[in-house]
N, C-alpha and C positions, 0 to 999 in steps of 0.2 A: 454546632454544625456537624454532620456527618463527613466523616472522613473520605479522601479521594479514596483509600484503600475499597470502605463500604460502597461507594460506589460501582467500584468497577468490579469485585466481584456481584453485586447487583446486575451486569450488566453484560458478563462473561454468562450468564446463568437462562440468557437469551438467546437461541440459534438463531443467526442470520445468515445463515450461510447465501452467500447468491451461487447462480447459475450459469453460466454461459452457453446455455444452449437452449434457455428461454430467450424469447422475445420480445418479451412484457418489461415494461420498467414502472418500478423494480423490478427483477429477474424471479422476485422469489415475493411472497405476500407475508411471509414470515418476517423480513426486516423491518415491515410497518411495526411488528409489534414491540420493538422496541423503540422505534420514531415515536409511537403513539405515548408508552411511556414517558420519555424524551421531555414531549409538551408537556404534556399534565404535569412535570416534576418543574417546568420555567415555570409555568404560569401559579403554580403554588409555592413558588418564590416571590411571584409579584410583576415577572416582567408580564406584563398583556399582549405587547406588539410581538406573539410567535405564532407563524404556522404550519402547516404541516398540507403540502400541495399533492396531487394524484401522481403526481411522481416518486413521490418519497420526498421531496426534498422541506427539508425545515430549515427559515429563515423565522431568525430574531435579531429583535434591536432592544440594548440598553439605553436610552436616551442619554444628553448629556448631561451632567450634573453643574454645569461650568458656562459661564458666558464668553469664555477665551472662543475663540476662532479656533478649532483645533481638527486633523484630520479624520475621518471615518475610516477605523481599522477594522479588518475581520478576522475571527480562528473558526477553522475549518475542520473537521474530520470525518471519518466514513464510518456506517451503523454495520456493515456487511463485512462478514469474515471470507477467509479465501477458500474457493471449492475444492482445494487440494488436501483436505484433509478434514475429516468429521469435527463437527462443531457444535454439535447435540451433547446433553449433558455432563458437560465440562467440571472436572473434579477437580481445583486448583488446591494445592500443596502447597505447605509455608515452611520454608527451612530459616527457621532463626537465629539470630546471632551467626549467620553461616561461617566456617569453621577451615576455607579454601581448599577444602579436599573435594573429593569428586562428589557430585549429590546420585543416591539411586531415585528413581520417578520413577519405578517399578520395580519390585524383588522380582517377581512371578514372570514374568516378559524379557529380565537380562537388561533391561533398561535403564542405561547410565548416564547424567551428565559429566562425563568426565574434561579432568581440566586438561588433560591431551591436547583432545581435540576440541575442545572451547575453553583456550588458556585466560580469554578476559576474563573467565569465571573469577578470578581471583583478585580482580580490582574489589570485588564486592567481600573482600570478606568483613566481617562483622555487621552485614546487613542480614534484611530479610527479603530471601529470594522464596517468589513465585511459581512454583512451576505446574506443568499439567500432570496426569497420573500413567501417562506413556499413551491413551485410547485415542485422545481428542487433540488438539489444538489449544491453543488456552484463549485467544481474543484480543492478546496484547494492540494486535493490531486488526483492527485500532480502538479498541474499546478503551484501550487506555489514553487515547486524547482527548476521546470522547469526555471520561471521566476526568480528568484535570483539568478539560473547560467548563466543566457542569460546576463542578469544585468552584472555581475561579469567579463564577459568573455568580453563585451565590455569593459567594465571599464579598466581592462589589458589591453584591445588591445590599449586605447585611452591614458592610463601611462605608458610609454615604462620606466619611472624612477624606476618603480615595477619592479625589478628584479625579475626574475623567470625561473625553468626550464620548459623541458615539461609538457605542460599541456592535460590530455585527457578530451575528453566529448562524455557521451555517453545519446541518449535519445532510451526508447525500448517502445515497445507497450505491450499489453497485459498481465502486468504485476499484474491487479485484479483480474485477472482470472488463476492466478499461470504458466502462460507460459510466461513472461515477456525475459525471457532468454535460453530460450530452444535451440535455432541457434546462441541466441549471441558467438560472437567468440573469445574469451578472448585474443588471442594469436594474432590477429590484431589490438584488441583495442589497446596493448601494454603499459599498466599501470603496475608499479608494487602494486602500493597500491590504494585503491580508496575509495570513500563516496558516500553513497546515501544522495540526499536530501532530504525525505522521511518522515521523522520524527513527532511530530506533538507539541506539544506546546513548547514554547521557551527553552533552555536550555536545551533539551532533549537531550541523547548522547546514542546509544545503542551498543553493540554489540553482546548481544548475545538477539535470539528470541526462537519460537513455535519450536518443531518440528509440522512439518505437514502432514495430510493425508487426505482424502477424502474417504467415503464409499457411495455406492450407491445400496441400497436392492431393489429390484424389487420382488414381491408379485405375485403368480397365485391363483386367487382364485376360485371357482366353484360356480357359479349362476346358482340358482335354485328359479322356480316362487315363491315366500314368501311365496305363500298359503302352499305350500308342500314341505317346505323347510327344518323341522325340520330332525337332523340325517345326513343332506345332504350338504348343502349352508357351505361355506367359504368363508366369507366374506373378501375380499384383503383390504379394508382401514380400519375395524376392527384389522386384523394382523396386518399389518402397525402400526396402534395405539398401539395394545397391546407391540410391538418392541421398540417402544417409551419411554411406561412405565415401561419399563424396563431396561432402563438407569438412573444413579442416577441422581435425580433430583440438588442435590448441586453441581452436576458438569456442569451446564450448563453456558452459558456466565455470564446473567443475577446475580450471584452469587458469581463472580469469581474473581481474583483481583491477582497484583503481577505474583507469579511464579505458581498458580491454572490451572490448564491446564484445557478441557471442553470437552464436547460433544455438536454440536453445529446443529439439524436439520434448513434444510435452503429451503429444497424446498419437497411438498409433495403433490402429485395428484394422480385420481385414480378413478375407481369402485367397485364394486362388484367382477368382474370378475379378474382385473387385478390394481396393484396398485403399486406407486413407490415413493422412499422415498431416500433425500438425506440427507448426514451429513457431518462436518467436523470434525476432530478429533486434537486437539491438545493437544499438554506441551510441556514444557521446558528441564526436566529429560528426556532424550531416555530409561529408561525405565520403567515408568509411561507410558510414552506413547506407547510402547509395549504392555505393558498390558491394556490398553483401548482398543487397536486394538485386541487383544485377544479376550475382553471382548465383543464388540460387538459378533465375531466371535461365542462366546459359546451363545451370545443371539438366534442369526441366527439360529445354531444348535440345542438350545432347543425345539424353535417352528416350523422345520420341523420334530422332532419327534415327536412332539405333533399333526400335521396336516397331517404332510406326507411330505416325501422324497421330494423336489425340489420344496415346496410349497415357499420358498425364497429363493432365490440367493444373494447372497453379493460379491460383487466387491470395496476390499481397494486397493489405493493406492498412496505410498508414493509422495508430493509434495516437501519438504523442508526440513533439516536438522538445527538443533542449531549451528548457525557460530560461540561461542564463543570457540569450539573445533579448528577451523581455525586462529582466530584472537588475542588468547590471545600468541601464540610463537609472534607474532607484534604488542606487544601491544603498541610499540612508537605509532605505528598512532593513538590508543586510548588519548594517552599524548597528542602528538601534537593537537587534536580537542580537548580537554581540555583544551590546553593554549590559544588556539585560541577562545575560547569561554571568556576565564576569560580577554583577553587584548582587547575585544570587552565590556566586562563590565558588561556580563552576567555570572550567578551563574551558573555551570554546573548540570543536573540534569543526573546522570547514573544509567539507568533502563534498565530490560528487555523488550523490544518490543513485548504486547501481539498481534502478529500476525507476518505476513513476510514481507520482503522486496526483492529483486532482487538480493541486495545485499546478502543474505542469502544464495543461491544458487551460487554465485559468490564466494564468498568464497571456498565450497566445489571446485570450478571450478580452483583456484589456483591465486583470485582475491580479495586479505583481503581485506573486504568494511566496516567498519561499516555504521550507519548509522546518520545524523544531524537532526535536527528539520527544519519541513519548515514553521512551524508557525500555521497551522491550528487545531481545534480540531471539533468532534463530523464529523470526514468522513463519507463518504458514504449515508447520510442523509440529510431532510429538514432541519437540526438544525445547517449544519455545518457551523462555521465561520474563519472566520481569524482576526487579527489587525494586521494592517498596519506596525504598530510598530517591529510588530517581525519578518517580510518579510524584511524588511530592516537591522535587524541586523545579520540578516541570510545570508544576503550578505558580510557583512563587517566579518564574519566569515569565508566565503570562503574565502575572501580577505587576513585574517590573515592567514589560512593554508600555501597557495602559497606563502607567505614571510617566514612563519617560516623554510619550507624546502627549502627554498634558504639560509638560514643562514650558 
């Protein structure tokens, strides 16, 4: 069998970056080409029941091998990497036997892992860490759930002595860009309970995440020649700024940690004339996070009284809800990846997910997911890595679920 490793850099070697400012699902026609992959490599394992719909989304089924009565599980993950940072030919770097000193991922660029400022670095030493070459991204996420379910799923198909029932898998696209699951159709997948592979350093077990929102102010400002501006000129990236500063600054990511929800500006252009500003809004509490989304609200409001009537506009809305309202009436399947975790020989780490998963939305959908660790830390970024190490126990953790619910 091919290794999880060979997979996933197979599968890092793929751009998929999505879009969010398309409006096609998928965002991007590039993620088929790894979906498409995807299939052709189930079905030349032998499963037949997989496909791959005009969405993007790929549903399979392992059938069951067992006459027990036993529940329908699923694992989950996303084929699209994060538009935050290039995801076109990705150069991954193998530090072996790592040595717990700082790793360079680039001479030429000044480009450090240092253990400073990424002191988990040194759980890992004497493994083999992953990293990118400082240009690109690497795809840990989630190419690497992707890749220890592909792993996993062979593995079953090649030990028929694995007893097991139905098995689902589902891969979605556009899941960075909070549409991950918008058409997915929960009632075909046919899982009763399921897992994302999603997660990020070893041990990790989530089930409850952000609530989430997105706001987006759009600014009109009135340009007027600077000479003879006084009395007159509104300046739209001035507003914009002043909008800014007037969100708390302790709430921002940078600051934040735990169950801290944020205010999190992510994209902001603009002139004189006309200006526009994005944000994300999260927390944990739904209603903290109400009142954030208030709060901008009365910000918006302030400074079109200050300005004038329609000088901003704001558009919130809601992306995701806290799945542990959904997942804790089931919490066995929180036990079960617990046990699963502990008889693979890893310490279980249960935390809240500062951010979402698919799984998050799935839930509300009437599809309890939590979420597993795929091994990766520091996503979406030049820094991100993985070890080797924890991609492979991440498999052998599937491996335990699928036995323990045949018991």
């Amino acid at each position: 069998m091919e290794t999880v490793i060979d997979k996933f850099l197979r599968y890092i070697a793929i751009d998929t970056q999505s879009d969010d400012s398309s409006e096609s699902q998928p965002s991007t026609a590039k993620q088929l080409n790894l979906s498409k992959l995807l299939v052709n490599e189930l079905q030349q394992m032998g499963i037949t029941d997989t496909s791959l719909d005009e969405y993007g989304y790929i549903m399979v089924t392992i059938p069951a091998n067992t006459d027990k009565k036993l529940p329908v599980i699923g694992f989950i993950a996303h084929v699209d990497t994060a538009p935050d940072m290039l995801g076109a030919n990705v150069n991954p770097q193998f530090v072996k036997n790592y040595d717990g000193n700082d790793i360079v991922i680039n001479k030429g660029k000044n480009l450090v892992l240092n253990t400073k400022e990424f002191p988990e670095l040194k759980a890992y030493k004497g493994q083999t860490i992953i990293t990118t070459d400082g240009t690109t991204l690497l795809g840990a996420d989630d190419k690497a759930g992707i890749a220890e379910i592909m792993w996993a799923a062979e593995y079953i198909i090649n030990h028929p002595e694995i007893k097991h029932g139905t098995i689902k898998i589902g891969f979605t696209p556009d899941e960075e860009i909070g549409r991950g699951v918008d058409k997915f159709d929960v009632q075909r997948f046919g899982a009763e309970y399921a897992y994302t592979m999603d997660g990020g350093a070893i041990g990790e077990l989530e089930y409850e995440n952000f609530n989430a929102a997105s706001a987006k102010v759009s600014v009109q400002g009135r340009n007027i020649h600077p000479g003879y501006a006084k009395d007159k000129m509104i300046n739209a990236i001035l507003v914009a700024m002043e909008l800014n500063a007037m969100l708390p600054v302790n709430q921002r990511p940078e600051f934040t940690e735990g169950y801290d929800g944020f205010f999190h500006v992510i994209k902001m252009n603009g002139t004189v004339e006309n200006a526009d500003v994005q944000y994300i809004i999260r927390d944990h509490s739904r209603e903290k996070f109400e009142q954030k989304k208030a709060f901008i609200k009365n910000c918006v409001d302030f400074l079109n009284k200050r300005f004038g009537e329609g000088t901003l506009t704001l558009e919130v809305k809601d992306q995701y809800y806290n799945m542990r309202e959904m997942v804790e009436p089931h919490y066995s399947i929180v036990d079960t990846a617990f046990k699963a975790m502990e008889m693979t020989g890893i310490k279980p780490l249960v935390k809240p997910i500062r951010g979402g998963t698919d799984g998050a939305r799935l839930s509300y959908m009437g599809l309890p997911c939590p979420n597993i660790f795929a091994g990766g830390h520091n996503f979406h970024g030049k820094f991100e890595y993985v070890p080797a190490e924890s991609m492979e126990k991440a498999c052998q953790v599937i491996l335990n679920i699928v036995k323990l619910y045949a018991e």
